[in-house]
Every structure is written in C-alpha cells, then in structure tokens.
C-alpha distance (Angstrom), angle and dihedral (degrees) to the residues before:
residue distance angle dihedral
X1 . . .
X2 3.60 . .
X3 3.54 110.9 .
X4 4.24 110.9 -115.2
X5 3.41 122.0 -142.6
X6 4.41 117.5 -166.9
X7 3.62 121.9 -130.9
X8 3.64 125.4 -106.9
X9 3.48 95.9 -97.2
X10 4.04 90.1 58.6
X11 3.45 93.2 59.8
X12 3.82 99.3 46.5
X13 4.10 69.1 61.2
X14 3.47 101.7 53.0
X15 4.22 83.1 45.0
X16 3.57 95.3 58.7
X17 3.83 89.2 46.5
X18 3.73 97.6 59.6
X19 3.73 90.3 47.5
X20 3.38 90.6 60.7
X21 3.28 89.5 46.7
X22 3.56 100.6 57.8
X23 4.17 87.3 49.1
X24 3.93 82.6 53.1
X25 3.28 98.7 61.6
X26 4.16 94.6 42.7
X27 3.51 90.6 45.9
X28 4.12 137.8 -109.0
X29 3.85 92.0 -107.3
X30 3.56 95.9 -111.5
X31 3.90 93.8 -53.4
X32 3.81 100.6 127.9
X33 3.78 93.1 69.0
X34 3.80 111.9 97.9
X35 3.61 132.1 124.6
X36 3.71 107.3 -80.8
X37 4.18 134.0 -142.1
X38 3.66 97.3 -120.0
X39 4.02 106.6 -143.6
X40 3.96 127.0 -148.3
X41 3.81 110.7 -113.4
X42 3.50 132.8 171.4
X43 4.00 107.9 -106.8
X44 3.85 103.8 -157.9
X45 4.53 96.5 -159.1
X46 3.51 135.2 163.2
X47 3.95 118.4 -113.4
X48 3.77 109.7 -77.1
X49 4.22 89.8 -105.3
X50 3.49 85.1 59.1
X51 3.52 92.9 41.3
X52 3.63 88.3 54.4
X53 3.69 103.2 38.0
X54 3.83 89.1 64.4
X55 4.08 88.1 51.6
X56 3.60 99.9 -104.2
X57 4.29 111.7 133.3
X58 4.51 97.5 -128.2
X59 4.32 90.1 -150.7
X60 3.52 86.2 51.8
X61 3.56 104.6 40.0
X62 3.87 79.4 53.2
X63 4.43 82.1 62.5
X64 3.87 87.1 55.3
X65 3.59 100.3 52.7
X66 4.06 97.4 39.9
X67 3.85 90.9 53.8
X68 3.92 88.0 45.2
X69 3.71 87.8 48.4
X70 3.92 80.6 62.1
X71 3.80 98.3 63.8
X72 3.46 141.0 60.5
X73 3.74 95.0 -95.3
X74 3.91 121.0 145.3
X75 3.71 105.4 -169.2
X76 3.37 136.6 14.3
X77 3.81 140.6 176.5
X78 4.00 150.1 166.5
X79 3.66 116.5 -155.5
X80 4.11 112.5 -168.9
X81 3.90 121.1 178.5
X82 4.30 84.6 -18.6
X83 3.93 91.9 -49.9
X84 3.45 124.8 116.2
X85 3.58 106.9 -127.6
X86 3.71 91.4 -174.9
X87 3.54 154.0 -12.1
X88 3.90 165.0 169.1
X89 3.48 146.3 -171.2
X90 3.85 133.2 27.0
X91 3.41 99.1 -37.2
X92 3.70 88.5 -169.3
X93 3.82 95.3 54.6
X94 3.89 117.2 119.4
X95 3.57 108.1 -135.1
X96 3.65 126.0 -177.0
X97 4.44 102.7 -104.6
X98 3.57 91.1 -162.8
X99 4.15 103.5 -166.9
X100 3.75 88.0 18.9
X101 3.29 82.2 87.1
X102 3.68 92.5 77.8
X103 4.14 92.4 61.2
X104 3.15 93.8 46.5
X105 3.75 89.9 57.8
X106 3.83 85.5 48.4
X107 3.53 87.5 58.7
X108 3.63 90.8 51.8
X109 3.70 98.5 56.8
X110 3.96 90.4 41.0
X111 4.32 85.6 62.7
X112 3.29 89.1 38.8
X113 3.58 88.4 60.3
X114 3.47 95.3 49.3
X115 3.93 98.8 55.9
X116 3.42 130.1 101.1
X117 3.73 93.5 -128.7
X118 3.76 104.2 45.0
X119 3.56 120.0 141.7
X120 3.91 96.8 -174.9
X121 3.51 117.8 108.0
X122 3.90 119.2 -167.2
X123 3.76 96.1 -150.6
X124 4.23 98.4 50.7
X125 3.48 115.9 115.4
X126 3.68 124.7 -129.2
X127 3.85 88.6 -106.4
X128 3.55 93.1 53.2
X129 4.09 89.9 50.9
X130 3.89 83.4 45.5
X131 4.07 89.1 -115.3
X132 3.52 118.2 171.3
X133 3.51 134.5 136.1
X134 4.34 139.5 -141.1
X135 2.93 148.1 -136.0
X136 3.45 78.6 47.0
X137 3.97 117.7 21.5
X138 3.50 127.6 -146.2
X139 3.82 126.7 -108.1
X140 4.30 123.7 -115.1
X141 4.00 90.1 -101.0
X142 4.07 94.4 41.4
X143 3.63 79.3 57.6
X144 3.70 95.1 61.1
X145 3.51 91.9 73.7
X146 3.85 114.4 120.8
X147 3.49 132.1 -142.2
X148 4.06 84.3 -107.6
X149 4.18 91.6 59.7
X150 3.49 80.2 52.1
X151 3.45 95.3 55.7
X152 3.39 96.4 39.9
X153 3.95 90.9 49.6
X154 3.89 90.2 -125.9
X155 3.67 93.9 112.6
X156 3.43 90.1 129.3
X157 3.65 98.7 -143.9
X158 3.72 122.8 130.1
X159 3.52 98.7 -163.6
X160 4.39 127.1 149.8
X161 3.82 98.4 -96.9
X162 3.69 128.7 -172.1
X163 3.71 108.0 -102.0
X164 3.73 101.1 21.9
X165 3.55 105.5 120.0
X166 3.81 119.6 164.6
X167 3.98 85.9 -19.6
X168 3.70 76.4 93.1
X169 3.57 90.5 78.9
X170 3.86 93.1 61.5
X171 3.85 93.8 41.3
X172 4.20 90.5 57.4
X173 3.84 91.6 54.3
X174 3.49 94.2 48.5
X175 3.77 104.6 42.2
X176 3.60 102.9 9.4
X177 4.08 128.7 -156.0
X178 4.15 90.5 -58.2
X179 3.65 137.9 83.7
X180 3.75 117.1 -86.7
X181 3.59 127.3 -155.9
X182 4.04 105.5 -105.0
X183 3.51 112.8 -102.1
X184 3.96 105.0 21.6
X185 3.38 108.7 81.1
X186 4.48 126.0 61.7
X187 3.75 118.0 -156.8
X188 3.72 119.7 153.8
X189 4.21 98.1 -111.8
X190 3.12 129.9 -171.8
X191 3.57 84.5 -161.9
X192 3.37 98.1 69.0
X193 3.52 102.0 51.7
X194 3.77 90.1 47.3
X195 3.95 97.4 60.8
X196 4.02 86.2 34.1
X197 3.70 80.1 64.3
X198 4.05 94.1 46.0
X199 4.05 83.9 45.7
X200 4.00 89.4 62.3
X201 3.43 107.6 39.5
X202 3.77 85.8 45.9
X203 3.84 92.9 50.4
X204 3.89 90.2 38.3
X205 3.96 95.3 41.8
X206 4.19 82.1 -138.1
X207 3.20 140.0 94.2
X208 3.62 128.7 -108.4
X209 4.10 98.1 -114.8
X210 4.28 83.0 56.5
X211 3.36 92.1 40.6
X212 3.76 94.0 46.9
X213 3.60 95.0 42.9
X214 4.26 102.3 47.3
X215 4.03 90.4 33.2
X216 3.85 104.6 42.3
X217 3.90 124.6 -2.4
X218 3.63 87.0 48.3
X219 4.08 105.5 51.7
X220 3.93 88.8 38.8
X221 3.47 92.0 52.2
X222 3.96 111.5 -120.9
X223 3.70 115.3 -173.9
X224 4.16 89.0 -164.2
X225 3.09 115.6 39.2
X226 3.69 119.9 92.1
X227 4.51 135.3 159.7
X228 3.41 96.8 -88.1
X229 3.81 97.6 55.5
X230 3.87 85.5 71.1
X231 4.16 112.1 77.0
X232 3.72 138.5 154.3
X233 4.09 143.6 -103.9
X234 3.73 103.3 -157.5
X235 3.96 117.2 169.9
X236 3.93 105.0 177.9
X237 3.82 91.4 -170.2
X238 3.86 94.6 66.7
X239 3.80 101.4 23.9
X240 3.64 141.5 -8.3
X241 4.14 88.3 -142.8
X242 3.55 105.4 95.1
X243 4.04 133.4 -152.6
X244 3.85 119.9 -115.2
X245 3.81 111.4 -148.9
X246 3.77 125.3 -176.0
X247 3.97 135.8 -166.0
X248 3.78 114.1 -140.7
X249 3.88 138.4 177.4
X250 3.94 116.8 -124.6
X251 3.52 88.5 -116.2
X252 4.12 96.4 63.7
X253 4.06 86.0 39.2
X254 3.89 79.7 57.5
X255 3.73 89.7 49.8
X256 3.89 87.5 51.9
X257 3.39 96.4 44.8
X258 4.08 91.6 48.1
X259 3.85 84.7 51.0
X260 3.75 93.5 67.2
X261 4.04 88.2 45.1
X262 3.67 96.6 63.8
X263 3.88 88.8 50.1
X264 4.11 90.1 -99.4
X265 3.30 103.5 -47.2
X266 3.49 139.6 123.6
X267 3.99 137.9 -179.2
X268 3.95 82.5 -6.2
X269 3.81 90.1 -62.0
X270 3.69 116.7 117.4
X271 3.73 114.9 -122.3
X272 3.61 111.0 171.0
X273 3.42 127.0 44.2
X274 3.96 116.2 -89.7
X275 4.03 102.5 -108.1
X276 3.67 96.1 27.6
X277 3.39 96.5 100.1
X278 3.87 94.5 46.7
X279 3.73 86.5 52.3
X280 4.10 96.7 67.3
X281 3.17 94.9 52.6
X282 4.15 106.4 43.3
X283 4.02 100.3 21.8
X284 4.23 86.7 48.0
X285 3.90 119.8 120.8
X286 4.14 128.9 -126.9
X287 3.77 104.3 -115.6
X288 3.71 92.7 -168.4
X289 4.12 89.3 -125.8
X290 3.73 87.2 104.1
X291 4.15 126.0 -165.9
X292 3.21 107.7 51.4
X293 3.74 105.4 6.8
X294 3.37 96.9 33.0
X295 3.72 96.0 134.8
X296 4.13 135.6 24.1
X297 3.57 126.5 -154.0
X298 3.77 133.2 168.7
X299 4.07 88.8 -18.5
X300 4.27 89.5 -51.5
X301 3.83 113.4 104.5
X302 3.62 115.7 -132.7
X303 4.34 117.0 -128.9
X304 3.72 111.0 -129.0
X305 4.02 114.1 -123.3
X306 3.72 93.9 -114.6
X307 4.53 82.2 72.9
X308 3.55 88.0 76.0
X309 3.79 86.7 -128.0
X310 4.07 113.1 128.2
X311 3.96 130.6 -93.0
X312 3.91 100.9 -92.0
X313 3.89 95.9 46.9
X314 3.66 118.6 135.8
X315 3.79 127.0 156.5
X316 3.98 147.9 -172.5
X317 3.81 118.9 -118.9
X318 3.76 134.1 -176.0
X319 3.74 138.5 166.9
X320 4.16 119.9 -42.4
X321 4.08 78.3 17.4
X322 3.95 106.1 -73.8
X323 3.47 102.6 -176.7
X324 3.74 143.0 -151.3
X325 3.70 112.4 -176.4
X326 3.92 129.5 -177.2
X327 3.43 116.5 -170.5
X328 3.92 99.7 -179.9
X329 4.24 94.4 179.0
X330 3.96 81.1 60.1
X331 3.38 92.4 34.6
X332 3.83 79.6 -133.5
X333 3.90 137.5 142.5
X334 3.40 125.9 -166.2
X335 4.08 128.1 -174.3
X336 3.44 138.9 -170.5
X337 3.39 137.3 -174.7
X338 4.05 143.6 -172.4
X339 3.46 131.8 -169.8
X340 3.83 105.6 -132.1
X341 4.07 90.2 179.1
X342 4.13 96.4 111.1
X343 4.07 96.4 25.6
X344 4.41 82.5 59.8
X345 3.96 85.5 42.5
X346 3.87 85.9 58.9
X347 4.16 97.7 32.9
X348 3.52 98.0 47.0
X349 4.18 97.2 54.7
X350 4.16 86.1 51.2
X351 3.43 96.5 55.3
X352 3.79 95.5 40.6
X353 3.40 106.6 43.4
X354 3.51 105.1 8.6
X355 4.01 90.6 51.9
X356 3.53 94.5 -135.2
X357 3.47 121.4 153.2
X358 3.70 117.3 -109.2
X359 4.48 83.8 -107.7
X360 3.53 89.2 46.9
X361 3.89 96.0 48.7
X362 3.90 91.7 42.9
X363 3.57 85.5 47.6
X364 3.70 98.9 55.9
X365 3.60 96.8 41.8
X366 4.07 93.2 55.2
X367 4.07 86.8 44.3
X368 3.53 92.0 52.6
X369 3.75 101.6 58.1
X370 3.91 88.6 50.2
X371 3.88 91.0 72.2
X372 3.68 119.2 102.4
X373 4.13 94.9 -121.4
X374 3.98 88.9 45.5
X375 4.03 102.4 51.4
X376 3.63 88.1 73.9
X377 3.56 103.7 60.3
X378 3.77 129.0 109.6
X379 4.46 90.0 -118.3
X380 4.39 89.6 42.5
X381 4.24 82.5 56.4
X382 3.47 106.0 26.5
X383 3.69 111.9 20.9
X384 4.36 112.4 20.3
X385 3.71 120.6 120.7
X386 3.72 124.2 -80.0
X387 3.41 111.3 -133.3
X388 3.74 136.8 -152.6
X389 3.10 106.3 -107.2
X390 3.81 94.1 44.7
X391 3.76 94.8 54.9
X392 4.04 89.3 47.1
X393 3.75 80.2 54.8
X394 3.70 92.6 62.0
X395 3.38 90.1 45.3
X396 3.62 88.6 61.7
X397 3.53 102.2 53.2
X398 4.29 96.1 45.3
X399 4.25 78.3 54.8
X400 3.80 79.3 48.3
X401 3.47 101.3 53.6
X402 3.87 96.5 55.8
X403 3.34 111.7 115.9
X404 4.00 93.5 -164.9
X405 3.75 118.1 60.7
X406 3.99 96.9 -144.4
C-alpha cells in the first residue's frame, strides 16, 4: 500500500489535539460545567425487562441518556452479554478516535503474537531491531529499550516525537532532559508509540492499515472499517517515527471492544494472543492522574476503584473523550464518540493567530458557550468541547445504573 503522508494543515490538527489532551488530563478547572441545551435524539433501547434482565436499572439508564443528550456527543452505545442495551447516533459514522489509536495498535501486536508467522519479539531491544532515530539519534542505553518498554510506555526516552504537542510538558517532568534506565520511568509518549509502530511494520514487513484490515477488522467482522481509514502524522524535523491514526464507526469499536470480551477470539478463531489480555490489566503502571486513568497497561488505561467501575475494567480514550470501554465482570462495552471537526476549526485559529496558548484557547472556547446568546447555537449543542469532568460524569451515572454490584 502506498504509504500516505497528511498535509500541513492536518498536522497543525493533530497539534492542537494533543494540547488539549495534555489540559485533559490536568483538568479544565471546573470550566466545563454550565447549564447545557439538551437536544432531542432518537434513543434506540431494549424493553425495560430486557433492560433489566441484562442488569442494567431502566429509570436510571433513562439519567444516562438525558445528561448525554446534554453534550456534544455523536454516538453512543451499551453492549451487555452481545445486546445493545442502548444507543444513539450513526452508529456507522467514522469518526476520527484520536488516542484510540494507541489500543488499537495494542491489539495489533497481541494478534501478532498469536500467529504462526510472527516475527515480533516482545523482549528485542531497539538495537537488535536496528531502531534509531534522526534528526536527533538515540544514545547506546536509549537503545536498550525493548519492544515491552514500549508497550508499557516506560521507554524512558524523552525524545521530539511527531504528534506530541503540549504533552511535552508532562513528558519533561517525568523523565527530564537525561538518560533513564529502560523500564523505570512511565510518561505518556508519543514517542514510544511512534517507533512501536516502526518496530511492527518492520518486523511484519506491512503496514498497519493491511495488517489491521486481514488480522482484525476482517475476522471480527467490521462493516466500516476499510484501508484508507488508516493514515499517517509524520514530522521529519522531530522524528522520522511516524503516528498511525485511524477513523472508526462505534459499531467496529464495539466489535473491538467485544473481541477482548470473549478472551480474543472471534468466530472460534483466536485473534489475540492468549495472556494478552491478562497483561493490561496486572502488568499496567500507576500514572498518578488517578480516577479514570489511574493506571496504563499495554496502551489501555486502567480505572481506579474509587470510579465505581469493576476490577477488570480497562478502556480506550482519545481526544474530546472518545471512548472504548470493556467492562469484562458485565461483560459490557460501552463507546462514545465526539466529533471534534468544528471545535479544532475554532481552536486551531486562537492559537495561531490569536497567540493564545493552547489553555487559554481551550479556555475561551468552553467560556464562550456558557453565555446566554451562545447556548443556542448549532456548535454550543452539537459541536462544543466535552470536558473532563463532564465525561467522568457520565461515567458515573452508567456505574449508577447497574443494578448488580459485581
């Protein structure tokens, strides 16, 4: 496949996104809360025996989808024992999943793992896969770094990436402008998941929209997904690793998300490798972010107990908080996706010629929507900003609308 390369323009994009999601994961300050147009959608459910035969409480079920109906969200569903409890939006919509991206690359490795050809071996170093990178190369010890740091996003390595944005900020606190012994030290870097990315399609001699295609979308059966949806962020003045990002209906992410209920397989064909789904969720790291990210493991982040969600969680997130969710003691997933099309129309214009910083312009653009004229418009309803703390309230009332506490 010919390799695809985004214009300029896309990657001021992708820049903008990973500043906002560096100020998502330190928090908006309280400035998503506002009183909130609530819009009329068409909730597809099951009757409320159904509803309650699979464990899920109907009144408050109704809670979840009302205060959903009051943000920007595009698509939204809860899958129970292969059911869907509940939804909205075009569930066949591709959507840009933004950090998704990363677990589906997990998933990659994890069937890579499981076939009988696979060349990839977790424990190889980046010498031995003849890794390095330039402008800027990489030193003896950063090249001790195995496929599994990688993974594990404890590379160590603070190195420019393509794709990293203001993330940088984080990355310099945690692993500052020294060498770090592999293995010791979690940051969430871009970096690694770039050359992770060069480290498979090197070791598979594919690329990651072929691989994706033949070894996942195609055996789980997604309806969606197709080659092209699969492109690339390369920025040879930082790195010459470059980012894969994919667009994806909620229904495939459902697909995915199903895939990692029935222990990786699919049409009684194993897809994933056996343990790899034990791994993310015992051989994960604390990130010190708590709640909802409180942990990250094999590029899934780990929910902290205090969310109410079940032992055994571990979920997908992306910018303006798409959302894979698998909730294997419910044998539940749940997805959620935003469009963040117009809100980057509007972000990207403030930080560029405005010279805001990327908190200022975030800032401005969730303060705007709170005034009286503004809650009206088609971008306040359709199109603003998720916040944090808004999607953590979700959260809150799905875990509130189990009926069983296990």
């Amino acid at each position: 496949m010919k390799r695809r390369y985004l214009l300029i323009a896309l990657a001021i994009v992708l820049v903008a996104a990973s500043v906002l999601t560096y100020l998502i994961e330190t928090g908006e300050r309280g400035r998503g809360r506002q009183e909130r147009p609530i819009r009329d959608l068409n909730v597809t459910r099951l009757d409320a025996a159904k509803i309650e035969d699979l464990g899920w409480d109907p009144k408050r079920l109704d809670a979840v989808f009302n205060y959903a109906a009051g943000l920007s969200t595009d698509s939204f569903m809860i899958v129970t024992n292969g059911q869907r409890v509940g939804a909205f939006g075009n569930l066949s919509k591709s959507y840009s999943v933004h950090s998704i991206r990363k677990s589906l690359l997990s998933a990659l490795v994890g069937q890579q793992l499981a076939s009988h050809t696979n060349e990839l071996r977790l424990e190889a170093t980046l010498l031995e896969q003849g890794i390095d990178d330039a402008p800027v190369p990489l030193t003896q010890l950063q090249r001790q770094t195995t496929v599994r740091h990688l993974l594990r996003s404890v590379s160590g390595i603070n190195h420019p990436a393509a794709a990293s944005g203001s993330l940088q900020a984080d990355i310099d606190r945690r692993l500052g402008h020294t060498e770090n012994q592999p293995g010791t030290i979690w940051a969430y870097n871009n970096w690694d998941y770039n050359a992770l990315t060069t480290v498979f399609e090197n070791a598979t001699g594919s690329e990651i929209a072929e691989l994706f295609d033949v070894g996942v979308a195609q055996p789980v059966g997604m309806q969606d997904f197709d080659r092209s949806a699969v492109s690339y962020m390369f920025d040879p003045q930082q790195s010459e690793h470059r980012a894969a990002m994919f667009k994806m209906s909620a229904r495939d992410l459902a697909r995915v998300g199903s895939l990692y209920l029935n222990r990786g397989a699919a049409g009684g064909q194993r897809i994933l490798a056996e343990n790899w789904i034990d791994l993310i969720t015992t051989d994960f790291t604390e990130t010190g972010f708590g709640g909802l990210r409180n942990g990250h493991g094999y590029l899934w982040w780990i929910p902290a107990e205090e969310t109410g969600l079940p032992e055994g969680t571990f979920w997908a997130w992306g910018l303006g908080n798409q959302a894979l969710i698998v909730i294997p003691k419910w044998n539940t997933v749940i997805i959620h996706q935003s469009d963040t099309t117009e809100f980057l129309k509007r972000f990207i214009p403030l930080t560029r010629s405005e010279k805001m910083t990327g908190k200022e312009a975030i800032m401005q653009l969730i303060l705007s929507c709170r005034k009286p004229a503004a809650r009206e418009t088609e971008y306040c309803i359709e199109h603003r900003f998720i916040a944090r703390r808004e999607f953590e309230k979700l959260i809150s009332l799905v875990v509130a609308a189990r009926e069983e506490s296990g």
